[in-house]
C-alpha positions as CSV (number, residue, x, y, z in Angstrom):
1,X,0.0,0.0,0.0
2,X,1.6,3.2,-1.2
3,X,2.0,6.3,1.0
4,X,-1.0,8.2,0.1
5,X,-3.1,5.5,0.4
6,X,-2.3,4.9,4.3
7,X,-2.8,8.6,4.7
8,X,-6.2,8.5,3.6
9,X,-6.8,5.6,5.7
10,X,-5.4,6.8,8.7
11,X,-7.8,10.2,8.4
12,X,-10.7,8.1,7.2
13,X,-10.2,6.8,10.9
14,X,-9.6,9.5,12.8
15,X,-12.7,11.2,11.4
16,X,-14.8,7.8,12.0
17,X,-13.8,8.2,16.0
18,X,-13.8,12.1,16.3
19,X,-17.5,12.0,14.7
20,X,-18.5,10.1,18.7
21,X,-16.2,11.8,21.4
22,X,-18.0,10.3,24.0
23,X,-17.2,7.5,26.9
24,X,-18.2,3.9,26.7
25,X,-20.9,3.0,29.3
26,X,-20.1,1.5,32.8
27,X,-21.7,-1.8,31.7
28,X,-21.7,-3.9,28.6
29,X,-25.3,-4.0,27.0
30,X,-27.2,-7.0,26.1
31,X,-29.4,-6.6,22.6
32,X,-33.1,-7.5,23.1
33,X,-34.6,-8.3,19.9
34,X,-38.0,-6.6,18.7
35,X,-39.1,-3.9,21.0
36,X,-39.3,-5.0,24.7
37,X,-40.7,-3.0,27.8
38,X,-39.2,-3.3,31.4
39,X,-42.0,-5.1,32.9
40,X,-42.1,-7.6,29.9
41,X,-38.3,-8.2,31.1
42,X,-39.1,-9.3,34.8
43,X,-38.9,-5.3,36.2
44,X,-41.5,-4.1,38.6
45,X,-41.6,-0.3,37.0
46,X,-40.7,1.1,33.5
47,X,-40.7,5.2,33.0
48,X,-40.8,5.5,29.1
49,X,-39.7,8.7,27.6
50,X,-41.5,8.5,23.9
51,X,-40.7,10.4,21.8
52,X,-37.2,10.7,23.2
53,X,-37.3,15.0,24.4
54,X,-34.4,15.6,26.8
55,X,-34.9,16.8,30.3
56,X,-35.9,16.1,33.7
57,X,-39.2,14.0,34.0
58,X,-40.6,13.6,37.8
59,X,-40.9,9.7,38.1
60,X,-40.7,7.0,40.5
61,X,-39.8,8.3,44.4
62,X,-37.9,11.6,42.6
63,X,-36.8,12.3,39.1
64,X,-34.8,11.0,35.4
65,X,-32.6,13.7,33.6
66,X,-31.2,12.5,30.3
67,X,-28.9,14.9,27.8
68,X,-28.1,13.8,24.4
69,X,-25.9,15.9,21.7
70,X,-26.7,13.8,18.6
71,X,-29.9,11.9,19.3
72,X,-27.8,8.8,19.3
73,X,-25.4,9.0,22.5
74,X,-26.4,10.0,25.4
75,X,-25.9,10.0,29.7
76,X,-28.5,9.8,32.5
77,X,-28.9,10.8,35.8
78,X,-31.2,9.7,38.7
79,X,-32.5,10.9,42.0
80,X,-32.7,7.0,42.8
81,X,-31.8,4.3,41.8
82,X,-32.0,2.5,38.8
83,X,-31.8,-1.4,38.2
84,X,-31.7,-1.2,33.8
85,X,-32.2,1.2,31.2
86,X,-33.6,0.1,27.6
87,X,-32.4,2.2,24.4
88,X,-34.8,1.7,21.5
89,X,-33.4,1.8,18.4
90,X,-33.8,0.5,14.7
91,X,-35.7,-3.4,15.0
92,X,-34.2,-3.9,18.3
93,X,-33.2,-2.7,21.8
94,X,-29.9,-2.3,24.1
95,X,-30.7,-3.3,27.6
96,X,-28.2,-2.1,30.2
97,X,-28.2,-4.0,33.5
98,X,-26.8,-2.4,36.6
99,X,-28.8,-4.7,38.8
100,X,-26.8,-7.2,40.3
101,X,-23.8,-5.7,40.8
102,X,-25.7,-2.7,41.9
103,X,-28.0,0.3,41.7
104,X,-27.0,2.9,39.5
105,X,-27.7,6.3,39.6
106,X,-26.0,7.7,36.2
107,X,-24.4,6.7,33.2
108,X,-22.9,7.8,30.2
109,X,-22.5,6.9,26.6
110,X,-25.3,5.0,26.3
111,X,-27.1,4.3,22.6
112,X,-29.0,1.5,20.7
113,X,-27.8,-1.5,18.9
114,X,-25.1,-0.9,16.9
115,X,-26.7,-2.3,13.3
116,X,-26.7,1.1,11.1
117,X,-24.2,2.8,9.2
118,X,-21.8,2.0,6.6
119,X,-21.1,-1.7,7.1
120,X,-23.7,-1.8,10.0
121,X,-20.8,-0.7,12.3
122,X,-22.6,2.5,13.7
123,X,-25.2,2.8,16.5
124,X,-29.5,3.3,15.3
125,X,-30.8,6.4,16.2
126,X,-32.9,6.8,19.2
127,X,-36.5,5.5,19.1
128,X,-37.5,5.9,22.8
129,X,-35.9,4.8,26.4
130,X,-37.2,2.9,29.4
131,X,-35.6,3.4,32.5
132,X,-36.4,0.0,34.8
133,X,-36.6,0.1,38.8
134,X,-37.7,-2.3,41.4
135,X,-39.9,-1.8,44.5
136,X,-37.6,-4.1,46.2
137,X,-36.4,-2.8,49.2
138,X,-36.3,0.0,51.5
139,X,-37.2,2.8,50.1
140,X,-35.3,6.3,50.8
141,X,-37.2,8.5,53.6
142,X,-39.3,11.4,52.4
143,X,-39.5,14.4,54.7
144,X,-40.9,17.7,54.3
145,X,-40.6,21.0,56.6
146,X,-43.0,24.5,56.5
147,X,-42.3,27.7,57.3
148,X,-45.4,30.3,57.7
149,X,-44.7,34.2,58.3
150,X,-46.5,37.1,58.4
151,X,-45.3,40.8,57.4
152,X,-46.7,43.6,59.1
153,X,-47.1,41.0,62.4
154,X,-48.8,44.1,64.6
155,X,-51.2,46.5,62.8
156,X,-52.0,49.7,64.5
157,X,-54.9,51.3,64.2
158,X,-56.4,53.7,62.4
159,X,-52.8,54.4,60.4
160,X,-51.8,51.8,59.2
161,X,-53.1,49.7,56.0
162,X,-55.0,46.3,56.6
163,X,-53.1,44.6,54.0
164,X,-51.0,41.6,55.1
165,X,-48.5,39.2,53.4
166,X,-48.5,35.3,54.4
167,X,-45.5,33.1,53.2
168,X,-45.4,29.6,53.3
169,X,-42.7,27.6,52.1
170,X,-43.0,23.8,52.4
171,X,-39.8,22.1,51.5
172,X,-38.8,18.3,50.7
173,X,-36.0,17.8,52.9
174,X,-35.5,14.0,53.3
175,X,-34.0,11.8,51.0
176,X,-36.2,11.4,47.6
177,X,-38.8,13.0,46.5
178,X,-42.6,13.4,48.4
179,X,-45.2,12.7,46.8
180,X,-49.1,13.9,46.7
181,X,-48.2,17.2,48.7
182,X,-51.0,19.1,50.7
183,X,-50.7,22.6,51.9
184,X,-53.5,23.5,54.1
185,X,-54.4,26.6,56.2
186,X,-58.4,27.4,57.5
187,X,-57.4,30.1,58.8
188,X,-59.5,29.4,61.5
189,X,-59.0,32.9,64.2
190,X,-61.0,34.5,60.6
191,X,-63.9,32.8,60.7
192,X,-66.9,33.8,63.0
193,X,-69.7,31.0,63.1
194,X,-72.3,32.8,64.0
195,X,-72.1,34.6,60.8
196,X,-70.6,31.9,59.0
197,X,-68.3,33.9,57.1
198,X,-64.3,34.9,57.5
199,X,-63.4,38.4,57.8
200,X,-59.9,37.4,56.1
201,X,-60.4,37.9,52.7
202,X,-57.5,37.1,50.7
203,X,-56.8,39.6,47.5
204,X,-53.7,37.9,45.5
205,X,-51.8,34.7,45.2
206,X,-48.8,33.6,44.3
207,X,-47.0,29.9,43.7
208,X,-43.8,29.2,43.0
209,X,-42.6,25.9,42.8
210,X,-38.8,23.7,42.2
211,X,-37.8,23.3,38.8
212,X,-38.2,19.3,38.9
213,X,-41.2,19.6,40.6
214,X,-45.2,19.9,39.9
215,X,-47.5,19.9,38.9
216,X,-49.3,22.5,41.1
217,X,-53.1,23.1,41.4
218,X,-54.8,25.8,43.5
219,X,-57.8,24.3,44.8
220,X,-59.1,26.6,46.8
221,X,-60.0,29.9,47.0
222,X,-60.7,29.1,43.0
223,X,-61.7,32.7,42.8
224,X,-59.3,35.3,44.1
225,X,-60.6,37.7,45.9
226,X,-61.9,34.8,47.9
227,X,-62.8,33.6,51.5
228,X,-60.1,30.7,52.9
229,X,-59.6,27.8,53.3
230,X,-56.7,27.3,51.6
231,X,-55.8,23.9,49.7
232,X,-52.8,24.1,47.5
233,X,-52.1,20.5,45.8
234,X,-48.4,19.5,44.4
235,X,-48.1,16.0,42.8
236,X,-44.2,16.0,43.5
237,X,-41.8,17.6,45.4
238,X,-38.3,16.7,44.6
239,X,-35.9,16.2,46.8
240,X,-34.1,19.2,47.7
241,X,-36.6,21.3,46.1
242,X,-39.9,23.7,47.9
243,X,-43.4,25.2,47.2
244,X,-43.5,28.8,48.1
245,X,-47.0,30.0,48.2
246,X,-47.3,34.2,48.8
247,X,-50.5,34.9,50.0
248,X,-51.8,38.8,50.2
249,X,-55.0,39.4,52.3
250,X,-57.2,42.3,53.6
251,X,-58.1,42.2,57.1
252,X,-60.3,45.3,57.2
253,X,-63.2,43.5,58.5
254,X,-61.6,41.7,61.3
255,X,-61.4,44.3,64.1
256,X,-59.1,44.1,67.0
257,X,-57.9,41.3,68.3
258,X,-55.0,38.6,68.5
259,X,-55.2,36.1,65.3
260,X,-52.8,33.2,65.2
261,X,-53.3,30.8,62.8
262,X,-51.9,27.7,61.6
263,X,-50.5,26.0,58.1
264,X,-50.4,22.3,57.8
265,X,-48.2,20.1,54.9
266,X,-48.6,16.5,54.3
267,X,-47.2,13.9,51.8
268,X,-48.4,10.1,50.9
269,X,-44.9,9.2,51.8
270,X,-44.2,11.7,54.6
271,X,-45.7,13.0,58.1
272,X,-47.6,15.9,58.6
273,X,-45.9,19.3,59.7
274,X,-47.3,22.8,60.8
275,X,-46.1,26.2,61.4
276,X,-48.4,29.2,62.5
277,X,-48.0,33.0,62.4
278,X,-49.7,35.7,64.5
279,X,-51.7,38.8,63.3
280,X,-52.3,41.7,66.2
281,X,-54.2,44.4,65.4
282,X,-55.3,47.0,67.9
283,X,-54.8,51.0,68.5
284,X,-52.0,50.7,71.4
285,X,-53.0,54.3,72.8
286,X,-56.4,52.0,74.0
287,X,-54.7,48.9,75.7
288,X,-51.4,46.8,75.1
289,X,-51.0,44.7,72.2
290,X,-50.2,41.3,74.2
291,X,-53.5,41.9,76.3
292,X,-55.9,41.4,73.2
293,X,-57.6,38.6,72.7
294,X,-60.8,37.5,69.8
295,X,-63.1,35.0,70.1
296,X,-67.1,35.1,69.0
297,X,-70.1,35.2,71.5
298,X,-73.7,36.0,71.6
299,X,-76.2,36.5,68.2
300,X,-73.4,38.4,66.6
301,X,-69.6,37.9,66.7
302,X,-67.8,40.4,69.6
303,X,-63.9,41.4,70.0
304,X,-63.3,41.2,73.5
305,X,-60.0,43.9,74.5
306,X,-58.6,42.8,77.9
307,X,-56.0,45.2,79.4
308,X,-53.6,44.2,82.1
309,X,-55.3,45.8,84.9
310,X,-58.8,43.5,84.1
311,X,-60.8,46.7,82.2
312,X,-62.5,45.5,78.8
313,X,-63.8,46.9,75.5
314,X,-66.2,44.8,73.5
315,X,-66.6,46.3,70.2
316,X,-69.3,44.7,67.7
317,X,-68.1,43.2,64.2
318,X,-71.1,44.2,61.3
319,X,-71.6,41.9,58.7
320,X,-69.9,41.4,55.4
């Protein structure tokens, strides 16, 4: 073989493994003929991403991110752990199996049988994946916390503005994702029963949520302004991730008085936490703020102001 002829050779191969500059997966894939699913292979769970988008999908107890720069190699990550992944591609599939030696929670390289090209030596595009999982042991713990404040915390009468801001920030801080997350809050000091109606009313509200997390739904109040309760619904919270929920609300009607309240958060997959905040509003020329006290009485709903010394206002809330 003459001189130029090697040359051409030798570029025809560097160009062949310059056109891939990625790394070989961790484990050796076995080819699964036609086009298999995870359960069909003996898995408890498959998550299927069809067509094959990149991103970060919510599944299982936290979340799947996959990049690719070609559509035909790509890597993986997971917030658990995962026993196989399939790679669809052409007639048949790659199946990658981490489970034994063990759980895997990323890879890289990854791509379907390698059938296509010149020669058949080059890899199918990608069809779809299927990442496979167990339910096979202990599952990671899934905790959340709340956090509830209230900005201004004392209003003073007549100057300042009834407006008030709630925050509530209910975070997944255990080890996976929770799941089915309920934020709650009656905001039971607001409501009298004898008129069956809150004084609260709330004006505006806000929801911001992690950026592998969701989806959230407002359930109530559906119609802003509106009377509480509020229910705020989050399908998943990933780990590491919160809900922040800003809440504006007029308490014009409520009269003086002392008005804690508390916010509860639950999860299918985690116990149930609470935080409260405390409203005071009052004219502090007329008695100290720490003395005041609400509560309803009688055919209509009464304020009851008790100072230090034992004197008492009752003042008369009108109806809404």
């Amino acid at each position: 073989m003459n001189r130029q002829k090697i040359l051409a050779l030798a570029l025809v191969v560097m160009l062949a493994f310059s056109a891939h500059p990625v790394m070989a997966a961790s484990v050796t894939p076995v080819v699964i003929e036609g086009n298999p699913t995870c359960v069909g292979l003996g898995y408890d769970f498959g998550f299927k991403i069809d067509p094959p988008t990149p991103g970060t999908y919510p599944a299982g107890n936290g979340s799947i991110t996959w990049t690719t720069a070609d559509g035909v190699y790509f890597d993986w990550t997971s917030t658990f752990g995962m026993d196989a992944v399939l790679v669809k591609g052409g007639p048949n599939a790659h199946l990658y199996i981490y489970n034994p030696p063990a759980l895997a929670f990323g890879d890289t390289g990854l791509h379907a049988p390698v059938e296509a090209g010149p020669g058949g030596g080059q890899p199918y595009g990608i069809s779809h994946l299927e990442f496979c999982f167990n339910s096979q042991g202990e599952e990671p713990e899934a905790l959340i916390g709340i956090t509830k404040s209230v900005t201004p915390e004392i209003i003073s009468l007549p100057a300042d503005s009834t407006l008030v801001t709630y925050t509530i920030v209910v975070s997944s801080i255990g080890e996976t994702a929770a799941l089915d997350v309920v934020l709650e809050d009656a905001f039971e000091a607001f409501y009298f029963a004898p008129l069956e109606s809150y004084c609260l009313s709330i004006e505006a509200l806000a929801t911001e949520i992690g950026a592998t997390s969701g989806p959230v739904s407002v359930v109530t109040p559906a119609v802003l302004p509106g009377a509480p309760p509020l229910r705020i619904e989050v399908g998943t919270l990933a780990a590491g991730e919160a809900l922040t929920v800003t809440l504006e609300a007029d308490l014009a009607e409520c009269g003086i008085g002392s008005f804690p309240n508390t916010a509860h958060a639950s999860a299918s997959n985690a116990p149930e936490v609470q935080d409260d905040a405390i409203v005071r509003i009052g004219d502090p020329s007329a008695v100290t703020l720490n003395g005041f006290s609400a509560q309803g009485a009688g055919a209509l709903p009464q304020l009851a102001l008790v100072s230090l010394g034992g004197a008492g206002w009752v003042l008369k809330r009108r109806r809404r």
